[in-house]
C-alpha positions as CSV (number, residue, x, y, z in Angstrom):
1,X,0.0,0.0,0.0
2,X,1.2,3.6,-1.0
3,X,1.9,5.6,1.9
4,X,-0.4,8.9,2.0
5,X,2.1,12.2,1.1
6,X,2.0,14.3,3.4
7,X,0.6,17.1,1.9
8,X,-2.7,15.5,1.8
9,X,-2.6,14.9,5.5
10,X,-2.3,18.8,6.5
11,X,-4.1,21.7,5.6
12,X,-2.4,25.3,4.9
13,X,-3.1,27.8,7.4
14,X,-3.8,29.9,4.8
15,X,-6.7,27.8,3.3
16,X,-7.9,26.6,6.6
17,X,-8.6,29.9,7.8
18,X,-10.4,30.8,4.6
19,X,-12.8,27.8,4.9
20,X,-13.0,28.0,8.7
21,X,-16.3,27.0,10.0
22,X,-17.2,25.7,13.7
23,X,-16.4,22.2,14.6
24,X,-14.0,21.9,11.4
25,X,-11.7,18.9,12.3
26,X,-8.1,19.6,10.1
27,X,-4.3,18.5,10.9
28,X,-1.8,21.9,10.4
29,X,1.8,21.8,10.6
30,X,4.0,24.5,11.2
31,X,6.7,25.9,13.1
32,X,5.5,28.2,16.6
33,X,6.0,31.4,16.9
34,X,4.8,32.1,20.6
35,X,4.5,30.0,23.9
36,X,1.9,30.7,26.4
37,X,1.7,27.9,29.5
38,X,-1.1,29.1,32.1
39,X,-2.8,26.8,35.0
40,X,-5.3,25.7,33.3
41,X,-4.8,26.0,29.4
42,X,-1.8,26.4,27.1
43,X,-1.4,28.1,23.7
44,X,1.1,27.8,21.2
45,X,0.8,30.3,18.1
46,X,1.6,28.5,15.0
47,X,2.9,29.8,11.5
48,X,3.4,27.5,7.9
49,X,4.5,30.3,6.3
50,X,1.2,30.1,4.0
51,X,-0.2,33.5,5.3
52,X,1.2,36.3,8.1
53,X,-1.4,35.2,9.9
54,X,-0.7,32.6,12.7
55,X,-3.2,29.8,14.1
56,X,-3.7,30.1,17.8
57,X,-3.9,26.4,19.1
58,X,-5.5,25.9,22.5
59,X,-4.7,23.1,24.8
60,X,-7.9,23.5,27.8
61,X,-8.0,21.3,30.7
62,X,-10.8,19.7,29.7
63,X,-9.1,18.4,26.6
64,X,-5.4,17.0,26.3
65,X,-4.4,19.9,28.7
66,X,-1.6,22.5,29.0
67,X,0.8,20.1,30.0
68,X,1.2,18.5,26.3
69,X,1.8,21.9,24.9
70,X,4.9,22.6,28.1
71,X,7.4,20.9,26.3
72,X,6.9,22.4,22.4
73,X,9.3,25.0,22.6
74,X,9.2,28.1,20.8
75,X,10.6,27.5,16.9
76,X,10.0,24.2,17.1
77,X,8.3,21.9,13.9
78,X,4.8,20.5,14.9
79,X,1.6,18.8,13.3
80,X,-1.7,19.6,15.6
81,X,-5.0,18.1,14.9
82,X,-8.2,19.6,16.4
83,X,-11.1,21.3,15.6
84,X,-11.9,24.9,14.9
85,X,-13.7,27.3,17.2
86,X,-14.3,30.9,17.1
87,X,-11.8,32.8,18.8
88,X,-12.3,34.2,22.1
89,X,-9.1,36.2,21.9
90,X,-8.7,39.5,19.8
91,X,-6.8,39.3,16.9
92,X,-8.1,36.3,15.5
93,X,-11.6,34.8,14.6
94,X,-10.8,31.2,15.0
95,X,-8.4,29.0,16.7
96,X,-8.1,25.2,17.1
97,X,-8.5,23.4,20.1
98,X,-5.8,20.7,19.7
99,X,-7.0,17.0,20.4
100,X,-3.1,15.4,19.4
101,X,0.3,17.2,19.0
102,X,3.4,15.9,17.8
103,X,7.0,17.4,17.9
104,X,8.6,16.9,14.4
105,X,11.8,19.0,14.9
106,X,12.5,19.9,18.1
107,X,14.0,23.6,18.7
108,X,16.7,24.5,21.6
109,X,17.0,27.5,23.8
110,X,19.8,28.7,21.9
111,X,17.4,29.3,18.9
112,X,18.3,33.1,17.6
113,X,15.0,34.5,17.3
114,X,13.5,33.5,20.9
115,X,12.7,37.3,21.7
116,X,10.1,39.0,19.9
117,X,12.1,42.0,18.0
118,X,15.2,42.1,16.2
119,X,17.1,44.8,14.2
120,X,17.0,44.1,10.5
121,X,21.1,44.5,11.0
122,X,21.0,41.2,13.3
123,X,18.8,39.9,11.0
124,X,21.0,40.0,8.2
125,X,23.6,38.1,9.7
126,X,20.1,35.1,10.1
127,X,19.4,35.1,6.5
128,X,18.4,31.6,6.7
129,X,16.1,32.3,10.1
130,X,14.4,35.4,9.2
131,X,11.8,34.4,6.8
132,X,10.4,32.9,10.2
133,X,9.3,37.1,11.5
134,X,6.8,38.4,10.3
135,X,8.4,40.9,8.4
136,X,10.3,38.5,6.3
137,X,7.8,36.6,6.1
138,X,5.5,39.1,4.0
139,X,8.6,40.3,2.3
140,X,9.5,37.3,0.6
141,X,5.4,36.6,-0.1
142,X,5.1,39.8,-1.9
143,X,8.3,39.0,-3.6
144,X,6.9,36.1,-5.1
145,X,3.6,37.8,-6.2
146,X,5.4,40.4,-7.4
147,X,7.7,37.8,-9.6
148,X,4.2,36.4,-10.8
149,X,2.3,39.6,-12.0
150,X,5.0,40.6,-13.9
151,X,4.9,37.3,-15.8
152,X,1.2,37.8,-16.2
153,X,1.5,41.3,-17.8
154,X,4.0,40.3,-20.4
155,X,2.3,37.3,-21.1
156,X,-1.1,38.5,-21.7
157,X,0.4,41.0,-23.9
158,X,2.0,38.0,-25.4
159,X,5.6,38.6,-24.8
160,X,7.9,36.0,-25.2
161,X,10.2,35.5,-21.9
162,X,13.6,34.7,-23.6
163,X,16.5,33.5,-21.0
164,X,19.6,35.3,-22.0
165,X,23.1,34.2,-21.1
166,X,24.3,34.8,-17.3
167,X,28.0,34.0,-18.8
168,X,28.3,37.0,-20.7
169,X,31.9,38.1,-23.5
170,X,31.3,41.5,-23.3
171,X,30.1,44.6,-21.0
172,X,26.4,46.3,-21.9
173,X,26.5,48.9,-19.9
174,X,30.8,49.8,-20.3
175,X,31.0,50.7,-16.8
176,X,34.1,48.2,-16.2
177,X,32.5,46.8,-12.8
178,X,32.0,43.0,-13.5
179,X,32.6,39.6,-12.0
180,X,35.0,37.7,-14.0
181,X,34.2,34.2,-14.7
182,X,37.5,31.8,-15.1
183,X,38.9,28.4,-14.9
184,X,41.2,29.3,-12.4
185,X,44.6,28.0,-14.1
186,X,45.1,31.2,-15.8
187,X,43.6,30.2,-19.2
188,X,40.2,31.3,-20.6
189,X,37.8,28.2,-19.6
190,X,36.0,29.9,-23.0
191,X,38.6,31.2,-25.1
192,X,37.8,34.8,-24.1
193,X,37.4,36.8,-21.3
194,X,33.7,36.3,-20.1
195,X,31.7,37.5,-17.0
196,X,28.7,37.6,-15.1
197,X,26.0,39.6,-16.8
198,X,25.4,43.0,-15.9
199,X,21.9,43.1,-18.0
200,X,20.0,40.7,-20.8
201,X,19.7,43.8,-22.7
202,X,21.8,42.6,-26.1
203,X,21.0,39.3,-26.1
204,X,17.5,39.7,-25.9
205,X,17.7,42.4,-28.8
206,X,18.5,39.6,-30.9
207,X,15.1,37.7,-30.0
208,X,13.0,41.1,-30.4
209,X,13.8,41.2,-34.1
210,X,12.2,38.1,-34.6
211,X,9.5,37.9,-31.9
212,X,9.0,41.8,-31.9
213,X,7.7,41.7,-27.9
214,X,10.4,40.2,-25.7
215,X,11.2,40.7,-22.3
216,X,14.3,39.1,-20.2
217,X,13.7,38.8,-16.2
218,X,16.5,37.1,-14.3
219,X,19.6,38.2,-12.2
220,X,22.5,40.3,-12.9
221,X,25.8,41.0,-11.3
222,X,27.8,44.4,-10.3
223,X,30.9,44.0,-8.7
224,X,30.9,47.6,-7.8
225,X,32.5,48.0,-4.5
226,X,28.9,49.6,-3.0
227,X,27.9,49.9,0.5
228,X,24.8,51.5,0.1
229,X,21.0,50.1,0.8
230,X,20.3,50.6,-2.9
231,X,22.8,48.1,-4.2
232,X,23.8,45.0,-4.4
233,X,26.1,42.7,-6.1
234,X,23.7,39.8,-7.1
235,X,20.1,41.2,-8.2
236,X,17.4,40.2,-10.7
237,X,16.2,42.3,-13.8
238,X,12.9,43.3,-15.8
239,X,14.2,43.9,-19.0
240,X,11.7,44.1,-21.9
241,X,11.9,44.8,-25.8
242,X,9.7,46.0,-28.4
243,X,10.6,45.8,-31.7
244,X,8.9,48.8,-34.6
245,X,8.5,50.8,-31.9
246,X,10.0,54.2,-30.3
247,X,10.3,55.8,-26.8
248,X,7.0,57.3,-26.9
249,X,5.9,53.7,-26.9
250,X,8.6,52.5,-24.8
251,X,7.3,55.5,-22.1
252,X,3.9,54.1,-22.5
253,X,4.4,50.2,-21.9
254,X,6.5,51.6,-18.7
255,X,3.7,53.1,-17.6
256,X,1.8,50.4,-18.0
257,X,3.7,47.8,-16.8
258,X,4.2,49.7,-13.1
259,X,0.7,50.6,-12.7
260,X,-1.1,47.4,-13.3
261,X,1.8,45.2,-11.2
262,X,1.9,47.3,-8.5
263,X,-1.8,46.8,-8.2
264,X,-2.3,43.7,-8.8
265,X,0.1,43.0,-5.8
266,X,-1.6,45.2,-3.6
267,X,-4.8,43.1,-4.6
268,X,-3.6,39.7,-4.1
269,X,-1.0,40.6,-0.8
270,X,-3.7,43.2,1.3
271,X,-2.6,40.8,4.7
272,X,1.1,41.4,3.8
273,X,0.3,44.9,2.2
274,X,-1.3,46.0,5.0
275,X,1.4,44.7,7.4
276,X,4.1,47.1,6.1
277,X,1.3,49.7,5.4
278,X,1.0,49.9,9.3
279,X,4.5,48.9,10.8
280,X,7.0,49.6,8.1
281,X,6.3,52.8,6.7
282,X,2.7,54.3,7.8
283,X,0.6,54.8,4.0
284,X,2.7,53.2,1.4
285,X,0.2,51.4,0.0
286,X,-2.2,54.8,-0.3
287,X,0.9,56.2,-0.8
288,X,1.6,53.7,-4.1
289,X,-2.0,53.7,-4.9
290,X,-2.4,57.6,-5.0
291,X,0.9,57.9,-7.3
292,X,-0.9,55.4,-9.7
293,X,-3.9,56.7,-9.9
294,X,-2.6,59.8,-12.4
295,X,-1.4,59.8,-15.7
296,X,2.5,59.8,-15.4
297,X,4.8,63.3,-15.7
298,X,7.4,63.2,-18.7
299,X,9.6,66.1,-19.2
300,X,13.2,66.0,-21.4
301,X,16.2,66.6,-19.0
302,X,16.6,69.8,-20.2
303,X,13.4,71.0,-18.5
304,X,13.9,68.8,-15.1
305,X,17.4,71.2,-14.8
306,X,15.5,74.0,-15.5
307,X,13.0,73.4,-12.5
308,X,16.1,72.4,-10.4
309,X,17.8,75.6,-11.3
310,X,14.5,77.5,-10.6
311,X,13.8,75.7,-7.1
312,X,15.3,77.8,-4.9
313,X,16.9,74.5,-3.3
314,X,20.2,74.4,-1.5
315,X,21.5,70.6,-3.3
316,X,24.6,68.6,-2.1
317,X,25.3,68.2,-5.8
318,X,25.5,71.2,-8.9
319,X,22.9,71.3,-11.1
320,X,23.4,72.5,-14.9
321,X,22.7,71.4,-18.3
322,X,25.4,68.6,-18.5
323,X,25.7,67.5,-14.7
324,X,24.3,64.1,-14.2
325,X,21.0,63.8,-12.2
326,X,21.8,62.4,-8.2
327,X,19.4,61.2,-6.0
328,X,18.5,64.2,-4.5
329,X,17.7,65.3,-7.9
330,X,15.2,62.8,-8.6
331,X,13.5,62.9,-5.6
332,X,12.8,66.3,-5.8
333,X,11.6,66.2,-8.8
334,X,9.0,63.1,-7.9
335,X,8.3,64.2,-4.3
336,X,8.0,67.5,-4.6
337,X,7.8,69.0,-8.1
338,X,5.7,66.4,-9.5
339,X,4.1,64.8,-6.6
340,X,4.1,61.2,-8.6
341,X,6.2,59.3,-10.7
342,X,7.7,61.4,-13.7
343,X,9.9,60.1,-17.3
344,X,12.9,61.8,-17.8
345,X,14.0,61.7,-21.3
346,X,16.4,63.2,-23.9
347,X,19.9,62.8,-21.7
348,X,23.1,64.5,-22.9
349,X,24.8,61.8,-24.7
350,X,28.0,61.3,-22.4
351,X,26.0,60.3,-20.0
352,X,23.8,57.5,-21.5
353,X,25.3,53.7,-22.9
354,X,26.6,53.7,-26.8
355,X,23.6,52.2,-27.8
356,X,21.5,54.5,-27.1
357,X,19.8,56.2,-30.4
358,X,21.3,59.6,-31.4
359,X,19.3,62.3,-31.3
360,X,18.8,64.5,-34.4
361,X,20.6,67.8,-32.1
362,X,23.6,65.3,-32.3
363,X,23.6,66.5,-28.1
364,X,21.0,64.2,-26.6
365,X,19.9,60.5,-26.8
366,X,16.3,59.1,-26.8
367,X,16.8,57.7,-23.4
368,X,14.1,57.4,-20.4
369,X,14.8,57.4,-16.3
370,X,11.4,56.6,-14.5
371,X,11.6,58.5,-10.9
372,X,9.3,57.7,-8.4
373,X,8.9,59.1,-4.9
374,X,11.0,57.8,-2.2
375,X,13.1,56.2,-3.8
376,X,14.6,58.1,-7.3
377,X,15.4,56.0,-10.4
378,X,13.8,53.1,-10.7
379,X,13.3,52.2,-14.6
380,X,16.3,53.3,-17.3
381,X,15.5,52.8,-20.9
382,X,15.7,53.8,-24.5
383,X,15.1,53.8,-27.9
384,X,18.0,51.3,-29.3
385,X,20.6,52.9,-32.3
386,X,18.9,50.8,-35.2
387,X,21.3,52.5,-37.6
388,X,24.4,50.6,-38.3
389,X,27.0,53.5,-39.4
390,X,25.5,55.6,-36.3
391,X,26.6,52.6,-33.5
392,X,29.9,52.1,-35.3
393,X,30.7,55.2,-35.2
394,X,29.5,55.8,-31.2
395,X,31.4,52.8,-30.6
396,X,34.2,54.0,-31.8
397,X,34.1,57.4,-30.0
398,X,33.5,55.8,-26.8
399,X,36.7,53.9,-27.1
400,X,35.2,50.5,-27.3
401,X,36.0,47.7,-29.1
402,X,34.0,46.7,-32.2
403,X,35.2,43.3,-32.6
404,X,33.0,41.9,-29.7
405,X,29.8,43.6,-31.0
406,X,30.2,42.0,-34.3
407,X,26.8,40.1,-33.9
408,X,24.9,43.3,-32.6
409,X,25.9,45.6,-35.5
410,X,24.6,42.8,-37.6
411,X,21.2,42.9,-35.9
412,X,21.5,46.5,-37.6
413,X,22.3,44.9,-41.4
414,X,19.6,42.3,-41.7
415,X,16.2,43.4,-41.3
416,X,16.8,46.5,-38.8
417,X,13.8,48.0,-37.4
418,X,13.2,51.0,-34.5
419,X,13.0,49.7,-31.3
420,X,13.4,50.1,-27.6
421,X,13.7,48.8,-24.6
422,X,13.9,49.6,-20.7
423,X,15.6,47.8,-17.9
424,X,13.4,47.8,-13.4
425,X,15.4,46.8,-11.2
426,X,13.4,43.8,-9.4
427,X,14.2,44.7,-6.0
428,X,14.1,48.5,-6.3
429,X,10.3,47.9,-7.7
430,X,10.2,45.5,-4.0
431,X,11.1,48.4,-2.0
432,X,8.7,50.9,-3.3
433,X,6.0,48.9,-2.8
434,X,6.8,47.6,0.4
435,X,8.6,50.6,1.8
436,X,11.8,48.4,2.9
437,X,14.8,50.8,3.2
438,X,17.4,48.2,2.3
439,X,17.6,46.1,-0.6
440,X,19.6,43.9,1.8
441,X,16.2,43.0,3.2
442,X,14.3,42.0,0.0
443,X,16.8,39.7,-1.2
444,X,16.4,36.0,0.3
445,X,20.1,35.9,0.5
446,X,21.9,38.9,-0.6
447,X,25.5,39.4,-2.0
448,X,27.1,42.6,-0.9
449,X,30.5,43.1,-0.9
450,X,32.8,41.0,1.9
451,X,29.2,39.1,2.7
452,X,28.3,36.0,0.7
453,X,28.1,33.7,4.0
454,X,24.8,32.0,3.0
C-alpha cells in the first residue's frame, strides 16, 4: 500500500482559515511562533509560512491539557490536529483546540529569534532564520507575487520570456564593474574573457527582431565596490523589448507595466500589504496607490534642470545642463515637483550607454529614467541605435571595441527595425512597494561586498 504524502494529510493555514467553519476537524503543521503555558490551558501560536497570519492552538484542561503543549518549545516543527472554534481572543476569529500534538523538529533554547524583535542588522547576519518574523515573512510573499504579476503582464500582452546568457563576452552597460568568470589555471575556460552579466539587454535584442515583444527577467551582477541600501552585487532584472516601436511607446508600456503590477500585488497581498502599510512605513500602499492613480509626468532633461535651477533649493550636488541627475535630484523632482512618478528623457549623450539612439541635435539621446517618490530612479531605458554607421561610429568614440559587437551591429544589417527597450530593477520595484529601506532585506540571501556567508 502507498503511503499517503503528506501534503494531503495537512491543511495550509492559509486555506484553513479561509474555509473555517465551527467544529472543522483539520491536521496543520507549522513551526510556533509564541508560547503561552497558564494553570489551566496552554497556547502555542503556529505559523506554515502560508499567510502572516498565525493559528492560535488551544490546549484547555478539559481536553489533552496545558501540560502536552509545556514541552513544544518556541521555533519548534509540529503537526496539531483539532477542531476549529471561534476565537475568544482578539486578533483572530478562529483557533483550534488541539485534540493530538506531535513534535517533528525539536527547537533548543539557543534558537536566535526567541525574543520578539530584532534589528533588521542582526537579522542579516540570520538570512536563513528570518523568513520565520513576520516581516520577512510578508517580504518574501510579496516578492513572489510580485515575480508572478509581472509574468502575467508580459504574457497577456503576449511577450515572449527569452532566457539570455548569465555568462556574458562582453560589458552592456561599459561601466568596467564585472565579476569575471575563469577556470582558475590562468587560461580562458571559453577562449575569451567572459563574466557575469550585468543586463540581458543585447542578447535579448536579438530575440525582439524576430519575436517583436520580448522581455528578459533574471539576475545580474555588479561587482561595484557599493555599500549602500540601494545596491547590491547579485540582483534580478525586468528587461523588456519591443521591436517597430520608439520611446514614446517604450514610455507608454513603462507606464503600463508599473501601474497594473503594483496593483495587482496590492490586490492579491492586502494581509502582507497592510502589514508594512501599518508597521514599516505608515501609508505606502495609499501612498503607491495615490501615485498610480494619475497619468504619469514626462519632461526632457533639459526641463527637469531647469526646475532644479528655478527651485530655490540648496543641493549637495551642482545642477546644470550637463551635470548628471543624483538622487537628491530625482526625488525632488517626484516628491516634490511632481508629486508622482515622472519620465525623464532626452539625456546628454555622455551620459547614457553607446547604444542608445542619437538624437537628431547630435547632443542628446532618446533615453528614459522613470523617478518615483522615495526612492529616485527606478526604470532606465531607450530607444536602441537601429542605424548601423551611427553605432559604429559611437562605438568608436566611446573607445570601445568593435570586434566583440560584431553580432549586434549585424542585428543593424539584416532586417533593422526601430525599437526600444527599458531595464526595473526587481528589488528597487520591491522596495517601493513595500517601503523596505534596504535592498539587503528583499533579497532572500543577498551578496554585498565582503558578505556571501549564505
Amino acid at each position: 500500500m502507498t503511503t499517503p504524502s503528506p501534503l494531503s494529510r495537512r491543511t495550509p493555514i492559509r486555506h484553513l482559515l479561509d474555509q473555517a467553519t465551527a467544529e472543522m476537524e483539520a491536521t496543520v503543521t507549522g513551526w510556533v511562533r509564541n508560547k503561552r503555558i497558564g494553570k489551566n490551558i496552554g497556547f502555542l501560536e503556529l505559523n506554515d509560512g502560508s499567510t502572516l497570519a498565525n493559528l492560535q492552538l488551544v490546549f484547555p484542561e478539559d481536553g489533552i491539557g496545558p501540560q502536552a503543549a509545556e514541552p513544544v518549545d518556541k521555533g519548534a516543527a509540529i503537526s496539531a490536529t483539532g477542531k476549529l472554534v471561534a476565537s475568544q481572543g482578539k486578533g483572530q476569529s478562529w483557533e483550534m483546540v488541539v485534540e493530538t500534538v506531535r513534535v517533528i523538529g525539536g527547537c533548543p533554547e539557543d534558537y536566535p529569534l526567541q525574543t520578539k524583535r530584532h534589528s533588521f542588522e542582526f537579522l542579516r547576519e540570520k538570512a536563513h532564520l528570518r523568513p520565520r518574523t513576520r516581516t520577512f515573512s510578508a517580504v518574501f510573499r510579496v516578492r513572489n507575487a510580485l515575480a508572478m504579476a509581472i509574468h502575467r503582464f508580459f504574457q497577456d500582452r503576449g511577450f515572449l520570456w527569452v532566457h539570455t546568457p548569465i555568462i556574458a563576452a562582453s560589458d552592456c552597460e561599459g561601466a568596467g564593474d564585472l565579476f569575471e568568470v575563469g577556470s582558475g589555471d590562468g587560461d580562458p575556460f571559453f577562449g575569451k574573457q567572459a563574466y557575469l552579466t550585468v543586463s540581458g539587454q543585447l542578447n535579448v535584442e536579438g530575440f525582439a527582431t524576430s519575436y517583436t515583444d520580448v522581455y528578459t527577467f533574471g539576475p545580474t551582477f555588479r561587482a561595484e565596490n557599493s555599500h549602500t541600501a540601494r545596491h547590491a552585487s547579485e540582483f534580478w532584472m525586468i528587461e523588456p523589448e519591443i521591436a517597430f516601436a520608439d520611446l514614446t511607446d517604450l514610455l507608454d508600456l513603462g507606464e503600463n507595466f508599473i501601474r497594473d503590477v503594483s496593483l495587482d500585488v496590492i490586490e492579491r497581498c492586502g494581509e502582507d500589504m497592510e502589514f508594512f502599510n501599518r508597521w514599516i512605513e505608515k501609508g505606502v500602499v495609499d501612498k503607491v496607490q495615490s501615485t498610480l492613480s494619475k497619468p504619469f509626468a514626462r519632461m526632457t532633461y533639459t526641463e527637469a534642470m531647469d526646475v532644479l535651477e528655478k527651485s530655490g533649493r540648496s543641493f549637495e550636488y551642482p545642477v546644470g545642463w550637463g551635470q548628471a541627475l543624483q538622487t537628491e535630484h530625482e526625488r525632488y523632482l517626484a516628491e516634490d515637483y511632481v508629486e508622482g512618478p515622472v519620465f525623464v528623457t532626452d539625456y546628454p549623450t555622455d551620459q547614457k550607454a553607446f547604444y542608445m539612439r542619437l538624437s537628431d541635435d547630435g547632443k542628446t539621446v532618446a533615453a528614459t529614467d522613470l523617478l518615483v517618490p522615495r526612492l529616485g530612479e527606478i526604470i532606465g531605458g531607450s530607444q536602441r541605435e537601429e542605424r548601423l554607421d551611427v553605432l559604429e561610429s559611437e562605438i568608436s568614440r566611446r573607445g570601445l571595441e568593435q570586434a566583440p559587437y560584431w553580432w549586434y551591429k549585424e542585428l543593424r544589417r539584416f532586417g533593422s527595425v526601430p525599437h526600444a527597450g527599458f531595464g526595473l530593477g526587481f528589488e528597487r520595484l520591491l522596495m517601493y512597494l513595500t517601503g523596505m529601506q534596504n535592498i539587503r532585506d528583499v533579497l532572500p540571501y543577498p551578496r554585498t561586498p565582503g558578505s556571501a556567508d549564505f
